[in-house]
N, C-alpha and C positions, 0 to 999 in steps of 0.2 A: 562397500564400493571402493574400488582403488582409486578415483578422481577424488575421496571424502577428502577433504581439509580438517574438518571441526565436526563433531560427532557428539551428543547427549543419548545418554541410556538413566531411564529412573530418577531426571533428575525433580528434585521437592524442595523449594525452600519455604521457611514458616517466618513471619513476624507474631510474636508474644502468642504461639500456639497453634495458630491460623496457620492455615496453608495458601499461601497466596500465588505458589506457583507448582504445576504440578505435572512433567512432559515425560512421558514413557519414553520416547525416541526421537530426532533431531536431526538431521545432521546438512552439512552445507559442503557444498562441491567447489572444484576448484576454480580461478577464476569466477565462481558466479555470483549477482550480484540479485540476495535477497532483503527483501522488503518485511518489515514486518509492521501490520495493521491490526486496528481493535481499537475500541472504546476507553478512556481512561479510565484506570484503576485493571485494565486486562489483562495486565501483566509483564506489557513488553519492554520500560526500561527496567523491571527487577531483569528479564531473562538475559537483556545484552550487560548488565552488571555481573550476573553471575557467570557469562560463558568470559567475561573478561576478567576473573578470578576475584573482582573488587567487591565478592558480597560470595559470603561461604554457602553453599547449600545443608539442608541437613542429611541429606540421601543422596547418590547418584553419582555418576560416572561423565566423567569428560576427557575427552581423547581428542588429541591433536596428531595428522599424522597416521594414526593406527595407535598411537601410543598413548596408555594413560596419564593424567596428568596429577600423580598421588600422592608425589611428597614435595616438601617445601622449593627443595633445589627444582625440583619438577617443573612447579608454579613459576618460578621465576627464572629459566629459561624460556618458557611460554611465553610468559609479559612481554619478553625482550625481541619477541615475535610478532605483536600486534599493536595497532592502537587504538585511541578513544577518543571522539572528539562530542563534546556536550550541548546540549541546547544551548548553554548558555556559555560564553567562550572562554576558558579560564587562563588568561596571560598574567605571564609576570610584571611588573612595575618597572620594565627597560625597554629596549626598543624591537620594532617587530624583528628586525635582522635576529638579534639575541635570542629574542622567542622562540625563532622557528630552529634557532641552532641549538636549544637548550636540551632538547633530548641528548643528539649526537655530540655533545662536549662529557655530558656524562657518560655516555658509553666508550669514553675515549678514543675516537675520531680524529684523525690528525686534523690539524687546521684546514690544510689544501682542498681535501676531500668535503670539509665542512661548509666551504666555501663555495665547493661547486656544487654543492644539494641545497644549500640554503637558494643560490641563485638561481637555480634551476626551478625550484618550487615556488618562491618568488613571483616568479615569471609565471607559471604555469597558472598560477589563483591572479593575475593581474593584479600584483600587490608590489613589484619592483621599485616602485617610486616612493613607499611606505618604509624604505628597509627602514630608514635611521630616523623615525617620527617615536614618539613615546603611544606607548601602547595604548596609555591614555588619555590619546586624542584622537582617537580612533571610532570610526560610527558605526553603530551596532554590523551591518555589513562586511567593512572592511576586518572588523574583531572575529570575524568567522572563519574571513577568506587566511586570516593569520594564525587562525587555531588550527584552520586546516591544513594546509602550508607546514606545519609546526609537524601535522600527524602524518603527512603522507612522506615529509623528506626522511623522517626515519625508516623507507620504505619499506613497510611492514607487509607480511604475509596475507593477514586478517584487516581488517579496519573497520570498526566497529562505530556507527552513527546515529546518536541518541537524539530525531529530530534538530537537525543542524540547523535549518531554514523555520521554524516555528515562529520567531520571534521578527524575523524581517518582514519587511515592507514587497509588497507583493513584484514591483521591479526588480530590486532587489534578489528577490527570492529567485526569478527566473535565470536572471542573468551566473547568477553560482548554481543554481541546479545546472547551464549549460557547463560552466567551466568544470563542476564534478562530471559533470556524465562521460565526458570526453578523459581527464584525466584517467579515473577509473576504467574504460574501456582500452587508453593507449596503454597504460599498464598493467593490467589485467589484474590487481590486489581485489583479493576476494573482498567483497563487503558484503556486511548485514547493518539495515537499515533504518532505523523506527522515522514510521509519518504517518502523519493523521490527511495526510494529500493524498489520494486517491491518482489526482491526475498524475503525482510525481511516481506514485510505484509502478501506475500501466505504463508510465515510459520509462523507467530507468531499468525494471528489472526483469531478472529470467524467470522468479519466482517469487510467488507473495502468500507469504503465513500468514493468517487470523488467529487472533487471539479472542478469548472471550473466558472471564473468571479463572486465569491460570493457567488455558489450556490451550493448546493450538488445534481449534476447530478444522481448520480446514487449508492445506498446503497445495497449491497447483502453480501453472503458467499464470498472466496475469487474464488472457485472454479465458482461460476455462474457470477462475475464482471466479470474476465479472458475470461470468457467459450461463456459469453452473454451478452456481450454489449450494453446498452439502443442506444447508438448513434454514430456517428462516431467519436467524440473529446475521448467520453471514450474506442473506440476501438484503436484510432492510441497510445493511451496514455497507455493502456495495454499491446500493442505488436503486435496487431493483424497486422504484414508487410503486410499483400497484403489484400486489399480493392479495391473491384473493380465495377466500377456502372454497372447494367445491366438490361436488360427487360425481365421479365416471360412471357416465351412461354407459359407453359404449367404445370398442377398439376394432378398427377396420383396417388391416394393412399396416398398424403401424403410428395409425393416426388416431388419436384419444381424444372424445368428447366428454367435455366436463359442463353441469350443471351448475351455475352460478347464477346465484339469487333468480332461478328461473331460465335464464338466460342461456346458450348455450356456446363452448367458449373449444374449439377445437384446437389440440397441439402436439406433437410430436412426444411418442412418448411410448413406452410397457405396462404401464397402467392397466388394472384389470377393474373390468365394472362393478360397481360398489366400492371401488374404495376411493379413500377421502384424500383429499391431494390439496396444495398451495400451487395457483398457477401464477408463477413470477413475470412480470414481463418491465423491460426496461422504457423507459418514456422518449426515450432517442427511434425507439424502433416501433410506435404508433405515429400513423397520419388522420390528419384534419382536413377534410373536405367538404365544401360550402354542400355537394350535391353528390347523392347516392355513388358510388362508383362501384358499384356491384359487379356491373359486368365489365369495367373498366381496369380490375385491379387484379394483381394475381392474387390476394391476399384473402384467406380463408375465412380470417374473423372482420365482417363490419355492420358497425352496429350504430342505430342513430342516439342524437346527444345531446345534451345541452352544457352550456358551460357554464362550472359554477364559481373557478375563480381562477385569476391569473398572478402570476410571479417574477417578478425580474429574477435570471440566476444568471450571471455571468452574461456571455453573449445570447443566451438563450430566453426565451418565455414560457414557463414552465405553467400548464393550461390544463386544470384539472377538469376534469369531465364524470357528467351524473350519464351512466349506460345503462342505469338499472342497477349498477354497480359502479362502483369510483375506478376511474382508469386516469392516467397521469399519461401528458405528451409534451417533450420539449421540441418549440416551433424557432425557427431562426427569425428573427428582429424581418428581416426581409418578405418569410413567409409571411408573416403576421403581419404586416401593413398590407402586403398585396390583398387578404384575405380580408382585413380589416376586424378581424375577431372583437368579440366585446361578450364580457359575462351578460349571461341570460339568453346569448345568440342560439339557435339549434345548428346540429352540423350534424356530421357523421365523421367513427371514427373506427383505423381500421389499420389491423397488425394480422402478418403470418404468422400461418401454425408452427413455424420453425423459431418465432419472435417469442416462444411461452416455455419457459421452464418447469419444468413439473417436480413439483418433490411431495413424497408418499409423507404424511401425516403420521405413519406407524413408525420413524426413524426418529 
């Protein structure tokens, strides 16, 4: 693609034999800003190690550009093109000013120039008041917003981000997710991303790879990962609470009935009868209701319920429910007093056929 920036073909790296990472094909667009998600041990800081040359591959191909990246003077024109910034923030033992200017004093930068990217960057991570503090009295936060600061004034092409926000406090966390998002966006420096935040990749990015054992299961928008799951490792891993195995009855139009523990669970789909399918549905997109609303709702599936346990998650109550089968719905704190739920309560409960993902069991 002419928009590619960064590109893998074949690439494999091994620890003592193993093969721990293993991507036939890659590749990342300009300006865009991917996310990469998965389980630890998946994969994804060996992959931004290796696309950042800091860990050899044993096989495989990386191109920047259209151009490969194959011999040493190669590699290190590349380097001088992107950066790294770490979970964990690695500053020098001077003061943040110096930190942030230490890439660009090595690349020989005149002072003037150095002066106005450091103050520029500075400013941009709300760290201006920091310049002249020791690096070493800085709090987990601000040591971030100065590693980062440090990577963006070298305004690199790539910028590659190895869980930045893992180790902060969750104010913390938001208030630099906004100042990246914005920086990132005003300047358009391609990034790739590692987070184990769900919420941070459905808003920052254009695109989000799963990983899982090496491999990049499955690459879309964040809305179609979320929304459409290739398989069940990258459904339970997105959210998707209630996964349930079933047999198609039957296809009318377009609209596929599936068999669940008896039950019968209608959804959107090509599905042909007899075959064996996983119907995913997200718990944001089931409702709870004290009393039948059959002929009340436009929604194809409802089924009556009892409740068998609840969960604080966040601003939500996460309300597992027995339907004959286990089905999972997250009620807003508001709903839930109005409604006054309590385990053991009966209710009914009820999602569109458009609310069920369907993935064939034979993939």
């Amino acid at each position: 693609m002419s928009d590619t920036i960064l590109a893998i073909d074949d690439l494999k790296v091994e620890f003592g034999g193993v093969t721990v990472l293993d991507i036939p094909s890659f590749c990342i667009r300009e300006k865009e800003f991917v996310s990469l998600i998965g389980p630890n041990g998946s994969g994804k800081s060996t992959l931004l190690l290796a696309l950042n040359r800091l860990l050899k591959p044993v096989s495989g191909r990386l191109s920047f550009r259209g151009n490969e990246i194959a011999s040493r003077d190669d590699a290190l024109h590349y380097r001088r093109r992107v950066s790294m910034v770490f979970q964990e923030p690695l500053l020098f033992d001077t003061t943040v000013y110096r930190n942030v200017a230490s890439g660009l004093k090595i690349r020989g930068m005149g002072g003037e120039e150095i002066r106005e990217r450091v103050t520029k960057y500075l400013a941009c991570f709300n760290i201006e008041h920091l310049a002249h503090r020791s690096a070493r009295k800085l709090s987990g936060g601000e040591s971030q917003r100065a590693s980062l600061a440090r990577a963006f004034a070298m305004e690199p092409e790539v910028i590659f981000l190895d869980e930045p926000f893992s180790a902060l406090d969750p104010p913390t966390r938001h208030s630099l997710t906004d100042d990246l998002e914005k920086i990132v966006r005003e300047t358009g420096i391609t990034t790739l991303m590692v987070t184990h935040d769900q919420s941070e990749a459905l808003r920052m990015s254009d695109r989000i790879a799963v990983m899982q054992d090496g491999k990049i299961v499955q690459s879309g928008s964040p809305l179609a990962v979320m929304n459409n799951p290739v398989n069940e490792f990258v459904a339970n891993f997105v959210g998707m609470d209630t996964i349930l195995e079933g047999k198609v009855r039957r296809q009318d139009d377009g609209i596929v009935s599936v068999d669940v523990s008896g039950k019968e669970i209608d959804a959107l789909g090509a599905a042909a009868p007899g075959d064996d399918v996983y119907c995913c549905i997200r718990p944001e997109n089931v409702t709870i209701e004290l009393t039948d609303p059959d002929d009340l709702t436009s929604a194809r599936n409802v089924f009556p319920a009892v409740i068998r346990d609840i969960f604080s998650v966040g601003p939500f109550l996460k309300v597992v429910l027995d339907c004959g089968f286990t089905l999972t719905s997250f009620v807003t704190r508001e709903a839930f007093a109005i409604l006054d739920l309590k385990e053991g309560m009966r209710v009914f409960a009820s999602f569109k056929a458009t609310a069920v993902h369907l993935i064939s069991l034979r993939k």
